[in-house]
N, C-alpha and C positions, 0 to 999 in steps of 0.2 A: 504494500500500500504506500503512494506518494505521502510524504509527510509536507503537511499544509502551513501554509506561512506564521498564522495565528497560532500553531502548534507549537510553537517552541516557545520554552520557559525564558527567553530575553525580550522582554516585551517594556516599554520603557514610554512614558509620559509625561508632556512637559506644557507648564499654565505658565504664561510670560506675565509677568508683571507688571501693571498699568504705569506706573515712573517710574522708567530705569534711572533717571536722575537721583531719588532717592534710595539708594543701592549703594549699603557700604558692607559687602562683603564676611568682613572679617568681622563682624559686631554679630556674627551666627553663630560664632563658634565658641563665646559663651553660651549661648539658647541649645546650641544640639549636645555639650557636654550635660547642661541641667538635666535637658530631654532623658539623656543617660543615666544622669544619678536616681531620678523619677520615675524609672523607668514610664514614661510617660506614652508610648506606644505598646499599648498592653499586649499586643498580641506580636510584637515584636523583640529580639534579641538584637539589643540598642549594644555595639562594641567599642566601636573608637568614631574620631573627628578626624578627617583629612583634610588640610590646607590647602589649597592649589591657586588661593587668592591672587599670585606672583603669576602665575601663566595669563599672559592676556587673550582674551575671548577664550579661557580653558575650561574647565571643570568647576570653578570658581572651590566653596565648602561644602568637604561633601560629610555626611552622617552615613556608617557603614552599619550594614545592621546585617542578622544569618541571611534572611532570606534575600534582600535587595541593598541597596541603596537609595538614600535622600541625597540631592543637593540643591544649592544656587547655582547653575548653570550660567556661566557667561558666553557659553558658542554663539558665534556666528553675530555679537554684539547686541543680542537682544536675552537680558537676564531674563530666568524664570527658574521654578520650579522642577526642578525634575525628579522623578522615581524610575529607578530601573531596579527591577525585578530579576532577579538571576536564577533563583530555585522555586520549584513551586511543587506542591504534588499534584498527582494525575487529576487533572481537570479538562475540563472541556472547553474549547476554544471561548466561547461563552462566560466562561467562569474565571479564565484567564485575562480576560479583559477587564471582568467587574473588577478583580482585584488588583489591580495594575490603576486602574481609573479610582476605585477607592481608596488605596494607599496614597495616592497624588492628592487630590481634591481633601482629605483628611489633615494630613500633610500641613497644604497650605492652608485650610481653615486655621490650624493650631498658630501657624506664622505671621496673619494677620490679625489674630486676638491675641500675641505674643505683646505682653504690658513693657517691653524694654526697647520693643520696635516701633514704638508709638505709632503703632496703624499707619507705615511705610511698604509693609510688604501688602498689598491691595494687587490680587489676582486678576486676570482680565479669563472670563469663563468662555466668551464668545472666540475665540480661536484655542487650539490644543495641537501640539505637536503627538503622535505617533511613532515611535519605532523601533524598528526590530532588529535588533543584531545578530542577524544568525545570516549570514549572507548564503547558507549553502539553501535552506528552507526558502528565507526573503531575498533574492536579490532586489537590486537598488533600481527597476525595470517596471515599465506599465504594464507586462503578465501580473507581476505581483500587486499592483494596484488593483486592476482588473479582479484578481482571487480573492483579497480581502476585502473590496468594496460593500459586499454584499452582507456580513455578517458584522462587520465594523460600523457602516452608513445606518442597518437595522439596531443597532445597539447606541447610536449616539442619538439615532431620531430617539429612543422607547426614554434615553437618561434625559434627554435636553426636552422632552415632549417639542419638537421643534422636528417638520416634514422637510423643511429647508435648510438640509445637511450638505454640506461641500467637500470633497476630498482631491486633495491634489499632490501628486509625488514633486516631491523638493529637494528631494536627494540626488546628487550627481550617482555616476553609474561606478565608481569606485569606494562609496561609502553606504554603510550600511542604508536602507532603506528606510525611510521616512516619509510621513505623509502629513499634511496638513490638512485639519480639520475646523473648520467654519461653520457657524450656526448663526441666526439672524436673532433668534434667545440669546440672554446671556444671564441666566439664575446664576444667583449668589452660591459659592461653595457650596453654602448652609444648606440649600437647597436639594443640592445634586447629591451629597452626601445622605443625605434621606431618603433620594430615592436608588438606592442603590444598597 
């Protein structure tokens, strides 16, 4: 049996942040070590804080936890949020989405009621980065667009209740596969986390 793009456990989501002007980095890396000592992601094994703040447009801070990764994302000059997902158990393309999308959206709720960040990290929900690192399952190609339109587009209309979902590959053909996802909604974290 072909193994399907959605099928692999490196599934990764990124909410950019409505002022990147208000982006300083390194002031997260008190908040993700508290996150740690609090264990403050219940269902998570919270390990260590990585730096990467020094690499420009890199990885920015990242929070390592068993099964994924948190960070601020500085790629490509537009911070945001991202969750990558590395292990997961057997689930269904389905269920690897819900939690890849709720670990993010959780995430950034916590960031934006975070009382140290005075309400600077303010998520933008109307656009969502997509993607997948598995370039043997996804390559960085409109086949691969084409194979996950259908159960990605059905799963962002049913979170965003929004029929006017956009998907568009943004990845050159040498980096993993990415997709860009637009919705004309844009519910509050608060919101999307509930329903999901």
């Amino acid at each position: 049996m072909t193994a399907l793009p959605l099928d692999s456990p490196e599934l990764s989501v990124k909410y950019f942040v409505e002022d990147s002007s208000a982006v300083r980095v390194e002031e997260l890396i008190p908040v993700f070590h508290r996150w740690i000592r609090e264990s403050v992601l219940e269902d998570e094994l919270l390990i260590d804080v990585a730096n990467y703040a020094h690499v420009p447009k890199g990885p920015g801070v990242m929070l390592i936890c068993d099964l994924g990764q948190y960070g601020l994302d500085l790629r490509h000059g537009r911070p945001g949020l991202r969750y990558r997902r590395r292990r997961v158990a057997h689930a269904s393309p389905q269920d690897r989405l819900a939690e890849t999308f709720r670990s993010a959206i959780r995430a950034g709720s916590l960031l934006a009621d975070e009382p140290a960040l005075e309400g600077r990290y303010r998520f933008r929900t109307d656009e969502v980065e997509l993607v997948i690192y598995d370039r043997l399952r996804a390559p960085s190609a409109l086949g691969t667009l084409e194979a996950v339109s259908p159960l990605l587009g059905s799963f962002v209309t049913q979170l965003y209740e929004d029929p006017a979902v956009s998907l568009e590959l943004t990845s050159r053909s040498n980096e993993p596969f990415a997709v860009r996802i637009t919705t004309q909604e844009a519910p509050p974290l608060r919101t999307l986390l509930s329903r999901l």
